[in-house]
TORTI-77050 format. One line per field, with one value per atom (N, C-alpha, C, O): residue number from 0; atom name; x, y negated, z negated. Coordinates in steps of 0.2 Angstrom, whole numbers, plus 5000, padded with zeros to 4 digits. Each point is the difference from the previous one (the first is absolute). Example, Ala and Ser with C-alpha at 12.3 -4.5 7.8 and 13.67 -1.06 7.14 Angstrom:
2
i [0:0:0:0:1:1:1:1]
at [N:CA:C:O:N:CA:C:O]
x [5066:4996:5004:5005:4993:5004:4996:5003]
y [5028:4994:4994:5001:4994:4994:4995:4994]
z [4961:5000:5000:4997:5007:4999:4997:4999]
end
This chain:
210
i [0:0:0:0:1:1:1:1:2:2:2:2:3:3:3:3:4:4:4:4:5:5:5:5:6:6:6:6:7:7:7:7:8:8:8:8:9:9:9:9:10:10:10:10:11:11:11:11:12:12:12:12:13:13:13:13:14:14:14:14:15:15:15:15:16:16:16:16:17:17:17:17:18:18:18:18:19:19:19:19:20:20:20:20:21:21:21:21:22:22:22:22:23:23:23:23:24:24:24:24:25:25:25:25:26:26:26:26:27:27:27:27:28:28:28:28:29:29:29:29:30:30:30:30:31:31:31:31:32:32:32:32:33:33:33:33:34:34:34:34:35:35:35:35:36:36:36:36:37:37:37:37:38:38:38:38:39:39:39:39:40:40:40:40:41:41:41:41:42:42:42:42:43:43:43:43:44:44:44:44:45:45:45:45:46:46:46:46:47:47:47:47:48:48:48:48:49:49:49:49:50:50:50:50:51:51:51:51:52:52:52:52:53:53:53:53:54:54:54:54:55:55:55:55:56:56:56:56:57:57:57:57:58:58:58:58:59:59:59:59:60:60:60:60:61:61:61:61:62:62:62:62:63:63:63:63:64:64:64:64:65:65:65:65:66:66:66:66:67:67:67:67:68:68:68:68:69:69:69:69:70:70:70:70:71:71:71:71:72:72:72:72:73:73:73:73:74:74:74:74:75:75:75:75:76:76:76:76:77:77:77:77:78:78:78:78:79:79:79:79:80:80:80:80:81:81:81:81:82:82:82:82:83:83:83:83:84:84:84:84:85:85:85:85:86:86:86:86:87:87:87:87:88:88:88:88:89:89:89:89:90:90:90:90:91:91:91:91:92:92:92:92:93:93:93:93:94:94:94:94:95:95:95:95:96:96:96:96:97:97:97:97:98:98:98:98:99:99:99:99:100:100:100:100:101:101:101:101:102:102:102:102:103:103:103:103:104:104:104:104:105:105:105:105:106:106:106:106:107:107:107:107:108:108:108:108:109:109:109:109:110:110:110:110:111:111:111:111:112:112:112:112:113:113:113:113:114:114:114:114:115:115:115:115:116:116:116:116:117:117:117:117:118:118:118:118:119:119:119:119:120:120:120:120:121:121:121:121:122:122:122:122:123:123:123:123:124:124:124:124:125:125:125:125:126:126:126:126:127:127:127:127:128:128:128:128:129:129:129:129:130:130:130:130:131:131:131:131:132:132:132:132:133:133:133:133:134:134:134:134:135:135:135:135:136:136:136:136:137:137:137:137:138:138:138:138:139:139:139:139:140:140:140:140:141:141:141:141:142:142:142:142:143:143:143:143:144:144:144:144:145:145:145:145:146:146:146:146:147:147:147:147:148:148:148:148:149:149:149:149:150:150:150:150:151:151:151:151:152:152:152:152:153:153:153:153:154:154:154:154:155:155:155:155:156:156:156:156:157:157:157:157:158:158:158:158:159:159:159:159:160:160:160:160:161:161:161:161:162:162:162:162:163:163:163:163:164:164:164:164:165:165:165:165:166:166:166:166:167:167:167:167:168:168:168:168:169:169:169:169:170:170:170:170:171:171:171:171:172:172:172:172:173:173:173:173:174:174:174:174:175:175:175:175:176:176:176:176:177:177:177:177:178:178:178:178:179:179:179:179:180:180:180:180:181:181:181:181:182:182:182:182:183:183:183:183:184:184:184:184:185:185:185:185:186:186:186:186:187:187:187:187:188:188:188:188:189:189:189:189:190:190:190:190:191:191:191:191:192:192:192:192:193:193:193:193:194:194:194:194:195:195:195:195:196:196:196:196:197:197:197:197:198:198:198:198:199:199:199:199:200:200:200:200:201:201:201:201:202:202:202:202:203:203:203:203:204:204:204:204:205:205:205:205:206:206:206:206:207:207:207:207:208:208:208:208:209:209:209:209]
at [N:CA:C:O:N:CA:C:O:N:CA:C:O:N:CA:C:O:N:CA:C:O:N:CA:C:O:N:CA:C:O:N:CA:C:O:N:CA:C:O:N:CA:C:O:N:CA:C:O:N:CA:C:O:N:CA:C:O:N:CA:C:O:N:CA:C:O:N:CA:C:O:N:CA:C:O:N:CA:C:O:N:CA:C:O:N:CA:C:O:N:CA:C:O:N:CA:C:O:N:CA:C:O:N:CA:C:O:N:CA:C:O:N:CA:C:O:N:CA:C:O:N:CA:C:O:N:CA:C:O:N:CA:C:O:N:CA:C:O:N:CA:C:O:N:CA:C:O:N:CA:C:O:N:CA:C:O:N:CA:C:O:N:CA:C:O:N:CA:C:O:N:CA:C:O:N:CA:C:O:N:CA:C:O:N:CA:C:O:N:CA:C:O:N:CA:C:O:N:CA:C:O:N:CA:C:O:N:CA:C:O:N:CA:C:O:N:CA:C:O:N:CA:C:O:N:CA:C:O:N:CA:C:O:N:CA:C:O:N:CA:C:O:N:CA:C:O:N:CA:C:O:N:CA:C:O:N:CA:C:O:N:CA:C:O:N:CA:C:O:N:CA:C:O:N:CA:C:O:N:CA:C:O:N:CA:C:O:N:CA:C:O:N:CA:C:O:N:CA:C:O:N:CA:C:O:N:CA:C:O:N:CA:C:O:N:CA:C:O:N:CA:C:O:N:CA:C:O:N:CA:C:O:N:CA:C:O:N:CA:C:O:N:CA:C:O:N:CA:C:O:N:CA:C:O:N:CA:C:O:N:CA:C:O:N:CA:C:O:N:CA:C:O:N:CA:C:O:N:CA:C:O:N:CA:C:O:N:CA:C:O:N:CA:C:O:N:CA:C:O:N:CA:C:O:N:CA:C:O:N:CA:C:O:N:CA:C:O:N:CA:C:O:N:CA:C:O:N:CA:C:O:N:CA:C:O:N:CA:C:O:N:CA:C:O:N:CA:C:O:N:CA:C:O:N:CA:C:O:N:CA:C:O:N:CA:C:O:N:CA:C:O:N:CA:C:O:N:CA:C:O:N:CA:C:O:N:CA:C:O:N:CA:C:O:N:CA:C:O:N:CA:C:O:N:CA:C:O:N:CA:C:O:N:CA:C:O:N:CA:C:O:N:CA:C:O:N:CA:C:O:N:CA:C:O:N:CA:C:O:N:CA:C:O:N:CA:C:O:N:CA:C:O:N:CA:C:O:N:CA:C:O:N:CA:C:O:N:CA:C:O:N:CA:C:O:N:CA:C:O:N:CA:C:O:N:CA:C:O:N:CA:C:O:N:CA:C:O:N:CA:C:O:N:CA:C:O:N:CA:C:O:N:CA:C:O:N:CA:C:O:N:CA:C:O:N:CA:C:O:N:CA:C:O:N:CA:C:O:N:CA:C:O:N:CA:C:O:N:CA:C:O:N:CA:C:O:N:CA:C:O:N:CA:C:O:N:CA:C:O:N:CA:C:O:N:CA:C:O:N:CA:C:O:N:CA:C:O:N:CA:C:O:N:CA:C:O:N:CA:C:O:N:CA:C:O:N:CA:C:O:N:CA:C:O:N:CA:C:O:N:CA:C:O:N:CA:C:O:N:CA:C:O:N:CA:C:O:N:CA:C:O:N:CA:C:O:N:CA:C:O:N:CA:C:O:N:CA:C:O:N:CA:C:O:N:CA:C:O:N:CA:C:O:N:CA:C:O:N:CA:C:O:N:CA:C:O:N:CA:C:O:N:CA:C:O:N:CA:C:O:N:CA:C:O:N:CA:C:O:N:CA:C:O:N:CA:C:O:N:CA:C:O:N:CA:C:O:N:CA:C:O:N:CA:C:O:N:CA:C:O:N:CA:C:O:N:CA:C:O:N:CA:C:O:N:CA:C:O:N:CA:C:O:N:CA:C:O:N:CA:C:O:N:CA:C:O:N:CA:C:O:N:CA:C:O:N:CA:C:O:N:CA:C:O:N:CA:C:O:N:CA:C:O:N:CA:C:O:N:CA:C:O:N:CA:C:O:N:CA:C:O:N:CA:C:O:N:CA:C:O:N:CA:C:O:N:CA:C:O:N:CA:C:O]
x [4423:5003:5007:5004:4998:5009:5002:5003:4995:5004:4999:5005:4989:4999:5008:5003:4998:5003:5008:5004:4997:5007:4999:5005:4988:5001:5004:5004:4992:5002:5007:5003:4999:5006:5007:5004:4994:5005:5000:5004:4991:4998:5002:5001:5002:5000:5009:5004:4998:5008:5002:5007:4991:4999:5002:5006:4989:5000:5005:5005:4997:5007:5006:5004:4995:5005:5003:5006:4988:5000:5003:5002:4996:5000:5008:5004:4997:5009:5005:5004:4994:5004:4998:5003:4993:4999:5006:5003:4997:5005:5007:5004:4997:5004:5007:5006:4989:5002:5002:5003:4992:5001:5009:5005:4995:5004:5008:5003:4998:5003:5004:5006:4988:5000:4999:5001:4998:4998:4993:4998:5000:4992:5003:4995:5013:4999:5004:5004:4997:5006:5001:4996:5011:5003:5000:5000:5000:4999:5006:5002:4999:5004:4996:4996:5008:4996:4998:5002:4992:4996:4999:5003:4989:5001:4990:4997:5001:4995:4997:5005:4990:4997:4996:4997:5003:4999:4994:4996:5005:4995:4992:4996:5003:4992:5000:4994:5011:5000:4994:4996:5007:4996:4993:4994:5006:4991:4998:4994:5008:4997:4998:4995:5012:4997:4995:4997:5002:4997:4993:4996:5003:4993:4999:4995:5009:4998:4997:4994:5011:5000:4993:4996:5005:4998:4990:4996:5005:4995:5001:5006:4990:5001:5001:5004:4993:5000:5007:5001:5004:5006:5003:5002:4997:5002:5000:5003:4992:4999:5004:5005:4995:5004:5008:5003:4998:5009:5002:5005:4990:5002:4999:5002:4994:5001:5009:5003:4997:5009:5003:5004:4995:5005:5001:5005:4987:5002:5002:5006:4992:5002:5010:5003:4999:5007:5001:5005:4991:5002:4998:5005:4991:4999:5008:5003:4997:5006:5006:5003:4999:5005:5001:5005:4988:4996:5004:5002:4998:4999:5006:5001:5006:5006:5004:5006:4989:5002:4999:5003:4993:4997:4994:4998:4998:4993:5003:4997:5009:5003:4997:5000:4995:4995:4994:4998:5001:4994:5003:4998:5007:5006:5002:5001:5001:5002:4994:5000:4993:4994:4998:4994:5007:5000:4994:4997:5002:4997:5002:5006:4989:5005:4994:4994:5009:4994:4996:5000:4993:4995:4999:4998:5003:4998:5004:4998:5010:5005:4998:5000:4999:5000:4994:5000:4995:4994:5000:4998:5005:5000:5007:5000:5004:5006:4996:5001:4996:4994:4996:5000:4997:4998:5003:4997:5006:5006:5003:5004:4998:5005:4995:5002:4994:4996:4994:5000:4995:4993:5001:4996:5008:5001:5002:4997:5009:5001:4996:5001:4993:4995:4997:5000:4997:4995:5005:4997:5009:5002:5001:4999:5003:4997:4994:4998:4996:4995:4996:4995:5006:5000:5002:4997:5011:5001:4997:4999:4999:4998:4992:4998:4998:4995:5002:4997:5006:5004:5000:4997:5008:5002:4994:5000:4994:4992:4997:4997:5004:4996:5004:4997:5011:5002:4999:4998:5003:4998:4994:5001:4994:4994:4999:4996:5008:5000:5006:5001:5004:5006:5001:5002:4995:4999:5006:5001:5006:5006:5002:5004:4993:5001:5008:5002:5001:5007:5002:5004:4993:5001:4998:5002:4992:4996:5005:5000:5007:5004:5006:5002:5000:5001:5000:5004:4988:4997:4999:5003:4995:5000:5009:5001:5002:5008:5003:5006:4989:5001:4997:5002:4991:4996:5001:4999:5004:5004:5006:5001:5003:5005:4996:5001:4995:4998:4995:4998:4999:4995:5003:4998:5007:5004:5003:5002:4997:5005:4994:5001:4993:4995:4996:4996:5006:4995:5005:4999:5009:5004:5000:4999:5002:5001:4997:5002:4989:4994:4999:4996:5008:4999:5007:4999:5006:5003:5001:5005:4992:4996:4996:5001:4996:4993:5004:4999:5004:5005:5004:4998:5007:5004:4996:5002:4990:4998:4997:4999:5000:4996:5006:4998:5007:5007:5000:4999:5001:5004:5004:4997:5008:5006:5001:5005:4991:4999:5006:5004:4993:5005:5007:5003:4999:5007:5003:5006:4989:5006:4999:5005:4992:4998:5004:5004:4995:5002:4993:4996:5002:4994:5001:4994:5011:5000:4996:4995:5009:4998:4996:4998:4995:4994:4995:4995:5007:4994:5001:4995:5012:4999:4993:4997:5005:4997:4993:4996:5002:4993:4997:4994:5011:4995:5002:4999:5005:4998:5004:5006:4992:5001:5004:5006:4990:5001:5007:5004:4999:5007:5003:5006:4992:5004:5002:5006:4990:4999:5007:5005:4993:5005:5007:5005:4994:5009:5003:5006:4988:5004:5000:5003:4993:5002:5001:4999:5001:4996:5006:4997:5010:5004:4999:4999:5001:4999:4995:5000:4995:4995:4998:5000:5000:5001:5004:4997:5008:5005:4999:5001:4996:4995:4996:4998:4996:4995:5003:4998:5007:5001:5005:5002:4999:5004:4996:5000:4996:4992:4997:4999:5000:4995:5003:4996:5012:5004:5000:4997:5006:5001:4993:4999:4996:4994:4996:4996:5004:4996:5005:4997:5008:5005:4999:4999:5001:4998:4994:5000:4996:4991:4998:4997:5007:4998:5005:4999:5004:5007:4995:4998:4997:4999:4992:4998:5000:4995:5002:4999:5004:5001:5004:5001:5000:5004:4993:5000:4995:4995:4995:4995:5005:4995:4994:4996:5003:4995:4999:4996]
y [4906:5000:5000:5003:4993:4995:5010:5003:4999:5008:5002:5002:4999:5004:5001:5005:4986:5002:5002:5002:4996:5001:5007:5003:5002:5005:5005:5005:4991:5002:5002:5005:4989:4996:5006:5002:4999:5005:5008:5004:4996:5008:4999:5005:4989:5001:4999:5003:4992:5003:5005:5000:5004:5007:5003:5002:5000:5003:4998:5004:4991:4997:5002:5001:5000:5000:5008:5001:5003:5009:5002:5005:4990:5001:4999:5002:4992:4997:5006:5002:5000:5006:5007:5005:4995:5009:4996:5004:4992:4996:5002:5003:4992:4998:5010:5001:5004:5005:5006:5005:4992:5004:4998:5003:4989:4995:5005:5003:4995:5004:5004:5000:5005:5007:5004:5006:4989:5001:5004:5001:5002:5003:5007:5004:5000:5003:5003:4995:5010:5002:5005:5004:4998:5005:5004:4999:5009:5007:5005:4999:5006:5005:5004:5004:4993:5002:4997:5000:4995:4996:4993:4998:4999:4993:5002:5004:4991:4999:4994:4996:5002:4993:4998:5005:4988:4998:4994:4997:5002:4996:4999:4995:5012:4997:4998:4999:5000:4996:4994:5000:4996:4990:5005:4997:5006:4999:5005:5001:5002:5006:4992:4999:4997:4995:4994:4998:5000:4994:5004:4998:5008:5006:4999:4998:5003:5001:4993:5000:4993:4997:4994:4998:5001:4996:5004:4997:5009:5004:5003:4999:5006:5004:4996:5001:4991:4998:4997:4999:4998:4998:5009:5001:5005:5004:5003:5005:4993:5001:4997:5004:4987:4996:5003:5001:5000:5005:5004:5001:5004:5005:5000:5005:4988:5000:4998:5001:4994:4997:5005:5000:5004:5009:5002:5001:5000:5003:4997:5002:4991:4997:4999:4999:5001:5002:5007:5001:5003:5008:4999:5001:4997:4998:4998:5002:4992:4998:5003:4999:5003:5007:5006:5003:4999:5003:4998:5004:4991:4995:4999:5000:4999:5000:5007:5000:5007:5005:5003:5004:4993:5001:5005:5004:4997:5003:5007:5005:4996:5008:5004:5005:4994:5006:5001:5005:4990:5001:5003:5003:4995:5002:5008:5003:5000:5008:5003:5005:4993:5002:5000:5003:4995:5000:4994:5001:4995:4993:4995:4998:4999:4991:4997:5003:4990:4996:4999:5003:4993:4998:5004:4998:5008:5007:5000:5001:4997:5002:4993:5000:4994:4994:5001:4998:5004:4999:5007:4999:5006:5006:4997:5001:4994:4997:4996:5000:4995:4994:5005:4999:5007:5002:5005:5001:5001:5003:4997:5003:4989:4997:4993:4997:5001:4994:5004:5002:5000:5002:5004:4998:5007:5006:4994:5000:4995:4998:4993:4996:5004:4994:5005:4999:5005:5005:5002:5001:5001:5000:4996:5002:4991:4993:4999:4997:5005:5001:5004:4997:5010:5004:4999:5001:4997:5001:4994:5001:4993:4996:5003:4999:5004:5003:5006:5001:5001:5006:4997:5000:4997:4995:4997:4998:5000:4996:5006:4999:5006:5005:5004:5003:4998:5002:4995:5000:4994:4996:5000:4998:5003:4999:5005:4999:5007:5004:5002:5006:4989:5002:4994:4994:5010:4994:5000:4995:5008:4997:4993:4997:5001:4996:5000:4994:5013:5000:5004:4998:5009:5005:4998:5001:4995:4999:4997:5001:4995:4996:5005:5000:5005:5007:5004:5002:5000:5002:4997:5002:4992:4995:4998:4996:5006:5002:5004:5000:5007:5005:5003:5004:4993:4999:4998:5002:4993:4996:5003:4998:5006:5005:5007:5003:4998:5005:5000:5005:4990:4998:4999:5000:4999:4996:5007:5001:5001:5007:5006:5005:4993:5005:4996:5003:4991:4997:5001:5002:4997:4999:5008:5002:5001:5008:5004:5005:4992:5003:4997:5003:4992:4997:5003:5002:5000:5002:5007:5002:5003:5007:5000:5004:4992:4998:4998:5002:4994:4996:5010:5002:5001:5005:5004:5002:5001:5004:4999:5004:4990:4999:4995:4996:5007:4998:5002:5006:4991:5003:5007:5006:4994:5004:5000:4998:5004:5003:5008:5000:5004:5006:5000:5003:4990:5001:4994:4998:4999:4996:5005:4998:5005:5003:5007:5001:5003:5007:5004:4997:5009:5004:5002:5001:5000:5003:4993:5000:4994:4995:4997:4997:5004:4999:5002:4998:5009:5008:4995:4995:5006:4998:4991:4999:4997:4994:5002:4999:5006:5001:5004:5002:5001:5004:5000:5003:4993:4996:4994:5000:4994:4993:4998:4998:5002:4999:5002:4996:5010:5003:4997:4998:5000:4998:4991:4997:5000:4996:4999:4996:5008:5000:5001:4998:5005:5002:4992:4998:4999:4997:4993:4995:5003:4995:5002:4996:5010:5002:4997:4996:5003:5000:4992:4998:4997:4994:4996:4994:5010:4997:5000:4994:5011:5001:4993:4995:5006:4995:4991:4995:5006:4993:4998:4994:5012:4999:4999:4995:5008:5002:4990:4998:4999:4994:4994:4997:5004:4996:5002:4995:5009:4998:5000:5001:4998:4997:4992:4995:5004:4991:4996:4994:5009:4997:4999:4995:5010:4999:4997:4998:5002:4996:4992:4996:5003:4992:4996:4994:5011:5000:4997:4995:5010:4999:4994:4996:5004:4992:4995:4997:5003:4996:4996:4994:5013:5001:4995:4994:5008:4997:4993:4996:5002:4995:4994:4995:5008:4995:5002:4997:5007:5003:5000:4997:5008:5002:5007:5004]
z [4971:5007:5000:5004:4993:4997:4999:5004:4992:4997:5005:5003:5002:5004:5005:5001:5004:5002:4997:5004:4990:4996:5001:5003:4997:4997:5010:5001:5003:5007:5002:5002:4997:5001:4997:5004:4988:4998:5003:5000:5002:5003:5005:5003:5001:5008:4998:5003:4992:5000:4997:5000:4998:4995:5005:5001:5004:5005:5003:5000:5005:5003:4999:5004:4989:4996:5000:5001:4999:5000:5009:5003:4999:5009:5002:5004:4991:5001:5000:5004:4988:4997:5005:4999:5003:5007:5006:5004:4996:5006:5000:5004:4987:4998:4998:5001:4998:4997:5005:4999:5008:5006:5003:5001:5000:5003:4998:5004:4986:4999:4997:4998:5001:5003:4992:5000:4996:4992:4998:4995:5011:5003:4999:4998:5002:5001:4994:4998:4998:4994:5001:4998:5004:5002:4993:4994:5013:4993:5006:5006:4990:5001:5007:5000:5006:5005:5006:5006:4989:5002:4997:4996:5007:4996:4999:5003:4991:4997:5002:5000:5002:5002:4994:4997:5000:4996:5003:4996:5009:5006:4997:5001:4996:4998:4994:4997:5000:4994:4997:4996:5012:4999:5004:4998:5004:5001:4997:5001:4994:4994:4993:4997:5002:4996:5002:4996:5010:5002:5000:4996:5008:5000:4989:4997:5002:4990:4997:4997:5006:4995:5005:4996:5011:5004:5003:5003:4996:5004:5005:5001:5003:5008:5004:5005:4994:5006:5001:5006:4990:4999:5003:5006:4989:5003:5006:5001:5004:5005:5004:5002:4999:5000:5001:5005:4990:4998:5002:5002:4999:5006:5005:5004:5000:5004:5005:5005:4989:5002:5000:5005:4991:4998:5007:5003:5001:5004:5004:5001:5003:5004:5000:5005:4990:4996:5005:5004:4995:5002:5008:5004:4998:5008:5003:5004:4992:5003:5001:5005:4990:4999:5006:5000:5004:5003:5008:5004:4996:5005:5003:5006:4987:5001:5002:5001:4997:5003:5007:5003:4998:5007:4999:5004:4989:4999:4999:5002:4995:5003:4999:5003:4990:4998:5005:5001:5001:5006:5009:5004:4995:5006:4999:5006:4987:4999:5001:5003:4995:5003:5006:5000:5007:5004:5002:5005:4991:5001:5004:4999:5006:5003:5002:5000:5001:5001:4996:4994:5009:4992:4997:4994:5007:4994:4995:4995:5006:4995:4998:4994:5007:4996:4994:4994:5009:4997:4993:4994:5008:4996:4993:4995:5010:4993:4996:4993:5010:4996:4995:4994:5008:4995:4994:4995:5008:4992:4998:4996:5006:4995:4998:4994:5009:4995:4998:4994:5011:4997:4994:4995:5004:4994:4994:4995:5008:4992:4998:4995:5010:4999:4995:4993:5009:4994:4995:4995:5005:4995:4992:4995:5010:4994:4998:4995:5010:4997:4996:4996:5005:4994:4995:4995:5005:4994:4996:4994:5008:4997:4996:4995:5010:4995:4996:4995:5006:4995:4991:4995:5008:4994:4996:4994:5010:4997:4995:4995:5010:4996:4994:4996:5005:4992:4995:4994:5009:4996:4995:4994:5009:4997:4993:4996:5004:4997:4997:4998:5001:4997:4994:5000:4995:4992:4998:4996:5006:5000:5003:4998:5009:5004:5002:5001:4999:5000:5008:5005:4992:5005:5009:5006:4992:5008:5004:5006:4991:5004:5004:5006:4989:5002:5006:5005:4993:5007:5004:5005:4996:5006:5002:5005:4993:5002:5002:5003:4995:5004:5008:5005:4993:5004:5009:5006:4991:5008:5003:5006:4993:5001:5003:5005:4990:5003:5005:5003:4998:5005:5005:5006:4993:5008:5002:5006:4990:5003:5004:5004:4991:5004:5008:5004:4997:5004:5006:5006:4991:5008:5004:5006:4985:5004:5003:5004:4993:5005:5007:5004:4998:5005:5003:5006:4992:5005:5002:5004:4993:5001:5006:5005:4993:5007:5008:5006:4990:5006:5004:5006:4991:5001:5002:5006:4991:5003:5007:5003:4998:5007:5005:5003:4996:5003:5006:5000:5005:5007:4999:5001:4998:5000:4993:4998:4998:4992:5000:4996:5009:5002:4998:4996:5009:5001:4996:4999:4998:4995:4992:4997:5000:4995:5001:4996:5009:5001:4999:4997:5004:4999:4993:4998:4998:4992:4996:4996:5005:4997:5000:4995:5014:5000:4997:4997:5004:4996:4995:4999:4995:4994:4998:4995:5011:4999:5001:4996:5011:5000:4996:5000:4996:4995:4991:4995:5006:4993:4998:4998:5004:5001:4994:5000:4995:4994:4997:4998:5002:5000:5004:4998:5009:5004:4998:5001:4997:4998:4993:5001:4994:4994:5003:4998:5008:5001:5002:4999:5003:5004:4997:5003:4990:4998:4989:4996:5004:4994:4995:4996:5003:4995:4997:4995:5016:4998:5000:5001:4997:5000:4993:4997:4999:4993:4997:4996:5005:4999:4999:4996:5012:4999:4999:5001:4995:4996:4993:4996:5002:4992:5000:4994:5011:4999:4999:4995:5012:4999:4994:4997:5000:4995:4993:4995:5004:4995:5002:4997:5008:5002:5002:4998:5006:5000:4994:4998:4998:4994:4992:4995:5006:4996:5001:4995:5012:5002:5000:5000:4999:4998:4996:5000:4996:4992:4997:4995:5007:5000:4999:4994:5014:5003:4994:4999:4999:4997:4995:5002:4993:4993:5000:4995:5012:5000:5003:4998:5007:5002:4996:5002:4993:4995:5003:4998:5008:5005:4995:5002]
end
């Protein structure tokens, strides 16, 4: 019972610990690593590791803060993504709540099974940390993207904020439309996530000899 709670105890500052540093990296501004152009987010970093090293539900947990992080940011713009869509009121609140927590809630939770199941089958015990660091970049990038598709195409004023050439291309191939519009840096922040999330992993591995 005595290990039991020791064993609680460290999982719940494990966690605190991974929620400080989403705070701590947001606050600032170390969330973000400037590129030629643009910037890369490094944000799913703590809940790509806490999902590895803690489980989905710790990774759940992390993307919840992630998003709650992105809500708020949402909040200080005045929701402008749900505003250039022609969104207001509970519709635009409720539609931000779900592309910025819901998406990165299932984002930490997949990727935390992601990570269960290479595991099981990676006799290296090396790679699966890897994957589960790429995993979480790219999951977040297909959960927000798919929701704000959905979001664009059943817009108010889709027409006139988009233009007619820009919609065709959105309603008749998402997917392109989608690479245009996050393709370079999205790349960018999977190929980063899954050098620094699985580099810390495996640290983390050899050092707690999990």
């Amino acid at each position: 019972m005595q290990n039991k709670k020791k064993t609680n105890l460290r999982y719940l500052i494990e966690l605190a610990l991974l929620m400080a540093i989403l705070l701590m990296m947001n606050i600032t501004g170390l969330a973000m690593i400037p590129l030629p152009g643009q910037y890369a987010s490094i944000m799913t970093v703590p809940v790509a590791v806490g999902a590895m090293m803690l489980g989905p539900l710790a990774g759940t947990v992390l993307g919840t803060t992630m998003g709650c992080i992105s809500f708020y940011t949402a909040v200080k713009t005045g929701f402008a993504t749900m505003t250039l869509a022609g969104y207001s009121g509970a519709t635009m609140i409720i539609l931000t709540l779900v592309n910025t927590i819901v998406t990165r809630a299932l984002m930490g939770f997949c990727t935390g099974w992601v990570f269960k199941a290479i595991q099981k089958i990676d006799k290296t015990k090396t790679i699966c940390y890897y994957v589960g660091g790429i995993a979480a970049p790219l999951l977040n990038t297909l959960f927000y993207m798919t929701v704000l598709v959905i979001v664009f195409l059943n817009a108010p004023n889709i027409a006139a904020v988009l233009g007619e050439d820009l919609l065709y291309k959105l309603q008749h191939n998402a997917v392109l439309f989608v690479a245009a519009y996050v393709g370079v840096q999205a790349l960018i922040e999977a190929a980063v996530g899954c050098i620094i999330s699985g580099s810390i992993c495996k640290v983390l591995k050899v050092a707690l000899k999990k």
